[in-house]
C-alpha positions as CSV (number, residue, x, y, z in Angstrom):
1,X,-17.4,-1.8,-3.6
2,X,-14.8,-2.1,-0.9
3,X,-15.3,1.2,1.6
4,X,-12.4,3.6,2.2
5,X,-10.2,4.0,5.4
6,X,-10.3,7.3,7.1
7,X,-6.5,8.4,7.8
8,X,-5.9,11.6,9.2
9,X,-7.6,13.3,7.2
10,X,-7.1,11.3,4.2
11,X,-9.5,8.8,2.7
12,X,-8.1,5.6,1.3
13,X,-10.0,3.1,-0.4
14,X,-9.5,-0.3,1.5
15,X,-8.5,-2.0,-2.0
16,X,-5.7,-0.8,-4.2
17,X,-3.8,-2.1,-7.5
18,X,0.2,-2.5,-6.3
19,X,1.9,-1.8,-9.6
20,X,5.6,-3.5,-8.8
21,X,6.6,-5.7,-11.7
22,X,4.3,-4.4,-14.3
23,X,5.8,-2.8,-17.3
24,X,5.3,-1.8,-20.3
25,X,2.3,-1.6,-22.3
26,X,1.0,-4.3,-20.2
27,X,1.4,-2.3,-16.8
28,X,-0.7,0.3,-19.1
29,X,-3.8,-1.9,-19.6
30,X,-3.5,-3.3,-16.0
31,X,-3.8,0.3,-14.4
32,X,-6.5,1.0,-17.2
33,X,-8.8,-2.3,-16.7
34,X,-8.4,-2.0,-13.0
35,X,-9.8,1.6,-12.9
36,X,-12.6,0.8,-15.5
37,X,-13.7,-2.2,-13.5
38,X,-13.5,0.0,-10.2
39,X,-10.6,0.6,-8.6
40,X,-10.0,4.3,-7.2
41,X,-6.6,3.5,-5.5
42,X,-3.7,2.9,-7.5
43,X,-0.3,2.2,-6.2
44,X,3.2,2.6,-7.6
45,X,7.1,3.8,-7.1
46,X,9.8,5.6,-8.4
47,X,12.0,2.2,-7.9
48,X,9.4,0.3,-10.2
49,X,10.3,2.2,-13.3
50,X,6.9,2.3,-14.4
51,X,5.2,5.9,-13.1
52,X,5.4,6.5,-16.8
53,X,2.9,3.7,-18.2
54,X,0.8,4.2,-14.8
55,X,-0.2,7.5,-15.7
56,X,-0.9,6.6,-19.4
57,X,-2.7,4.1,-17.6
58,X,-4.6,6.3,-15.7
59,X,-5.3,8.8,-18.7
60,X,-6.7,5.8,-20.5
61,X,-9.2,5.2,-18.1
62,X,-11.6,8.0,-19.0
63,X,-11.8,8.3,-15.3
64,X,-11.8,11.9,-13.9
65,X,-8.0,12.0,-12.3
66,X,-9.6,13.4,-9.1
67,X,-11.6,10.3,-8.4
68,X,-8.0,8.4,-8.4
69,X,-5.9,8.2,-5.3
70,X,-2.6,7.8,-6.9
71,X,0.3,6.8,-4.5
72,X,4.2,6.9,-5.1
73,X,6.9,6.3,-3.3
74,X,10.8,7.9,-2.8
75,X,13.2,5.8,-2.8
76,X,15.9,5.3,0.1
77,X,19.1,6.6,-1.5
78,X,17.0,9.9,-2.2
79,X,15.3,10.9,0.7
80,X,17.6,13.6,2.2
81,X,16.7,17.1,1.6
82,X,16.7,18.2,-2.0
83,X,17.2,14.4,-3.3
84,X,13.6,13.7,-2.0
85,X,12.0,16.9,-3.6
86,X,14.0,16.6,-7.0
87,X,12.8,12.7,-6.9
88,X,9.0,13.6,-6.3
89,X,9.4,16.4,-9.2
90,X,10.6,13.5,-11.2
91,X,7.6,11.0,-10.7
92,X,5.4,13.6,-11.5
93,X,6.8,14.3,-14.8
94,X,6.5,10.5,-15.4
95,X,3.0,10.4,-13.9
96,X,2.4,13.2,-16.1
97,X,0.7,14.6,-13.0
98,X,0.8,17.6,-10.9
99,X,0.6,15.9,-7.5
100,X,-0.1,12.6,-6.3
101,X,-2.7,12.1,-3.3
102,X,-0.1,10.3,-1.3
103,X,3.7,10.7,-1.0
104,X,5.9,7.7,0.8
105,X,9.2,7.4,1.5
106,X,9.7,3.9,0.4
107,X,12.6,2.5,3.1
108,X,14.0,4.5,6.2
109,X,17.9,4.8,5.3
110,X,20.2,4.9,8.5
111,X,22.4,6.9,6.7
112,X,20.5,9.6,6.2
113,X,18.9,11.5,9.4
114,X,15.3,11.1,10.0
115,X,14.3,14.4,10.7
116,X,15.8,15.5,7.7
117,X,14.1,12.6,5.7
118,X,10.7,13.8,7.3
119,X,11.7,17.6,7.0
120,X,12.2,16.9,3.3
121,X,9.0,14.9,2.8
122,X,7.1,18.5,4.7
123,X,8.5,20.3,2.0
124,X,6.8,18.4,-1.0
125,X,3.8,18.2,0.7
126,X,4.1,22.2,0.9
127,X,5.2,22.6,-2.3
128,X,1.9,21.4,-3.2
129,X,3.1,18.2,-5.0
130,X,1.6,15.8,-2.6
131,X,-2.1,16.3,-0.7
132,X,-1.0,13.5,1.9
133,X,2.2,12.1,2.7
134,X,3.5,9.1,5.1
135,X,6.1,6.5,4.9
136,X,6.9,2.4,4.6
137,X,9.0,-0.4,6.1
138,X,8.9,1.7,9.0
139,X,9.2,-0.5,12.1
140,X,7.3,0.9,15.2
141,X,10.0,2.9,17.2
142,X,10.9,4.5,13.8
143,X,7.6,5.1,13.2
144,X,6.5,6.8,16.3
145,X,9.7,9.4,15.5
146,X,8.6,10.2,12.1
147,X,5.0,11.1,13.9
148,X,6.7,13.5,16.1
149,X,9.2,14.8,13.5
150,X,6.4,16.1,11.0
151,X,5.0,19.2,11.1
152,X,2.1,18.1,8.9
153,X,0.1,14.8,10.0
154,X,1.3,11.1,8.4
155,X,-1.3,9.2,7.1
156,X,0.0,5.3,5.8
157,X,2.7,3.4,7.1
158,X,2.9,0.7,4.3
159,X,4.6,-2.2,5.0
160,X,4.3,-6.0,4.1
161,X,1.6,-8.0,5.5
162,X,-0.4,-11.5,5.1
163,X,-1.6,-14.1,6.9
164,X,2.2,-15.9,7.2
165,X,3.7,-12.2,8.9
166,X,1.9,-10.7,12.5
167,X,1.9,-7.4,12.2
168,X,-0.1,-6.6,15.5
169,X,2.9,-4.3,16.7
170,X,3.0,-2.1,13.5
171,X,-1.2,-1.9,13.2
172,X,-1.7,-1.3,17.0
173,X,1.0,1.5,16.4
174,X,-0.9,2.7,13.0
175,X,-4.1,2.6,15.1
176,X,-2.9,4.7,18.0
177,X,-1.3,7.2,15.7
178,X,-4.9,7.4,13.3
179,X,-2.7,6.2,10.3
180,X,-3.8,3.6,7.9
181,X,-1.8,0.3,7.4
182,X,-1.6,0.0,3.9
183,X,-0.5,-4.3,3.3
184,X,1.7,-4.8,0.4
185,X,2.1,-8.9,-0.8
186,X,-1.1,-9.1,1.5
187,X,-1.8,-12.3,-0.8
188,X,2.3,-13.5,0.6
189,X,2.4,-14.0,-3.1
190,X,-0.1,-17.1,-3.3
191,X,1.7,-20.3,-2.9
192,X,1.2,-22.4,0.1
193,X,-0.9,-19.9,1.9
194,X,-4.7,-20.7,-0.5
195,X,-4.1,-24.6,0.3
196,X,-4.2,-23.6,4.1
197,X,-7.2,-25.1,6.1
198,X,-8.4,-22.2,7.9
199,X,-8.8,-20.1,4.3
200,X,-9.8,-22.9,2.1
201,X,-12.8,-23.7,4.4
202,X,-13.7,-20.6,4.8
203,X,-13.7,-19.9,1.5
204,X,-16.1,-22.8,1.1
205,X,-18.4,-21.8,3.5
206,X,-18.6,-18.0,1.9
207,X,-18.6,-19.3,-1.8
208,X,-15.3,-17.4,-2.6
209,X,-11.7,-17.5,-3.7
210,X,-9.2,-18.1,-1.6
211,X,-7.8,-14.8,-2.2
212,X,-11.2,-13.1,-1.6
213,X,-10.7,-14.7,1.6
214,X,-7.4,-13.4,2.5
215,X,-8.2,-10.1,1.5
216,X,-11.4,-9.6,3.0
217,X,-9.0,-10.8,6.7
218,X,-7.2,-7.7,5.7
219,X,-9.6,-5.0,4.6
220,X,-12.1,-6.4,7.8
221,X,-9.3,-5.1,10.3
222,X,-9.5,-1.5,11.6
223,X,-8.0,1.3,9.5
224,X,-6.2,-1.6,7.3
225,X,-5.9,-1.1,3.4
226,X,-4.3,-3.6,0.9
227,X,-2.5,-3.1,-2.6
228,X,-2.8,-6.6,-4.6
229,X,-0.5,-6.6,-7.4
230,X,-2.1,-8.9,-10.1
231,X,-0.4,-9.7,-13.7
232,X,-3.8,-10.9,-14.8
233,X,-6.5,-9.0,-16.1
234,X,-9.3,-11.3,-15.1
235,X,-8.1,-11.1,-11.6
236,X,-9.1,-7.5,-11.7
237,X,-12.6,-8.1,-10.7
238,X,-11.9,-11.1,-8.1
239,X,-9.8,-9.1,-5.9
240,X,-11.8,-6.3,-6.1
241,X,-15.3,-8.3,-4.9
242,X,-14.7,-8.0,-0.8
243,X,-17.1,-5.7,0.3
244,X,-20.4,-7.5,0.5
245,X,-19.4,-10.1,3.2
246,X,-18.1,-10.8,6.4
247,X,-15.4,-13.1,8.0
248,X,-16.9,-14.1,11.4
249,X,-14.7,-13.6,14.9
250,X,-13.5,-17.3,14.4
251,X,-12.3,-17.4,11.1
252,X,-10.4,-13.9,11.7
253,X,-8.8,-15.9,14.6
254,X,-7.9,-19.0,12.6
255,X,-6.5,-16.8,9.5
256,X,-4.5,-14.7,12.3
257,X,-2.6,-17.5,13.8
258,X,-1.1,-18.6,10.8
259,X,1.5,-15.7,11.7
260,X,3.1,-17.8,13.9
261,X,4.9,-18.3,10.3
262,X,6.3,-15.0,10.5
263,X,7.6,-15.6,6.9
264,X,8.9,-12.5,5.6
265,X,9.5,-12.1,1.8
266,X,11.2,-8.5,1.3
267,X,14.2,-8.7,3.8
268,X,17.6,-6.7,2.2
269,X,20.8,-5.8,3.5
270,X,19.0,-2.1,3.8
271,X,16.2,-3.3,5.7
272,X,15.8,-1.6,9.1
273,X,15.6,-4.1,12.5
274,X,11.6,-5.3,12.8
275,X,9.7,-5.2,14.9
């Protein structure tokens, strides 16, 4: 079993089931058959559409709902004050849940004041609808205004991260503010990456998958947490099997250079500057 990151005062397990794409009665065994094989972190958004089969999901576990750490997230046209509330009242219903143990606004929106944005995201947590709250895609200077905005402390910063995107900026930030780095497509969606050298040896050397590799890299750095999204059941159990070895100081190093890449796969037209 993979540990959990220590966030300001919330504790994350280091390996979480992203939930985008899955629908339907298939998104409902997923969440289910992740849970009953181990996972305690589950992952989705009001943009996926599917809070309502997550929380069936989640009921059909048998697992005691406050062994879960369920996440959602706001999206960007509904994060000013009142929109972001009414939207967090909303996934609830669907959840079929009273609060969720972490709250994100999903994309900052330039046209919608920060403070307000953060303000807003103060009040659910108030409200009692979120234990934890935080936010994603936020690049660092961003980032370090939402930390001195909120009256209550952020805890994640989840952005996208894998071998193919540095992210130093945004983790060394994360670090210094005692938030977690939570990696979404931290496999860069398979591909090209499990044929490179540096994680095909090592996952010779180790005895493991290529994406045990890359998400042991993740989970090994500091206060660093990562939500694989997997359409296939039997991947369950693979991606959840990182927690009973190491990466040594050299392999870490070869994996990390392969960010000279700096591939980026979710860029949009609302997409803040990066880092």
């Amino acid at each position: 079993m993979v540990h959990s990151v220590k966030a300001n005062g919330a504790e994350i397990p280091a390996i979480g089931l992203g939930t985008w794409t899955l629908k339907g009665d298939h998104c409902v065994e997923l969440v289910s058959r992740a849970i009953k094989t181990g996972y305690r972190h589950i992952d989705t958004a009001r943009f996926y559409g599917n809070e309502r089969e997550v929380g069936e999901g989640i009921r059909e576990s048998g697992v005691a709902r406050e062994e879960i750490f369920v996440t959602t997230k706001v999206w960007y046209t509904d994060i000013a004050p009142g929109d972001l509330e009414r939207s967090t009242e909303e996934s609830l219903g669907d959840l079929a849940l009273d609060h969720v143990d972490l709250l994100l606004i999903h994309w900052p929106n330039p046209r919608i004041e920060i403070g307000d944005s953060i303000r807003a995201l103060n009040s659910a947590r108030a409200a009692g609808m979120a234990r934890h709250i935080g936010v994603s895609n936020f690049p660092t200077a961003l980032l370090s205004r939402a930390i001195e905005i909120s009256e209550s402390p952020l805890v994640a910063n989840q952005v996208e991260h894998h071998p193919y995107l540095d992210q130093t900026k945004v983790h060394d930030a994360c670090q210094a503010a005692g938030l977690a780095m939570v990696s979404f497509c931290p496999l860069a969606r398979g591909g090209d990456l499990f044929d490179e050298p540096a994680i095909r040896e090592a996952a010779g050397r180790h005895g493991r998958t290529p994406a045990q590799i890359v998400l042991r890299w993740q989970v090994q750095k500091p206060g660093v947490v990562a939500i694989p999204r997997t359409r296939k059941v039997e991947r369950l159990a693979e991606n959840l099997a990182v927690g009973d070895f190491r990466l040594d100081d050299a392999e870490m190093a070869a994996i990390d250079a392969l960010g000279r890449r700096k591939l980026r796969l979710c860029n949009f037209a609302f997409s803040p500057e990066w880092d």
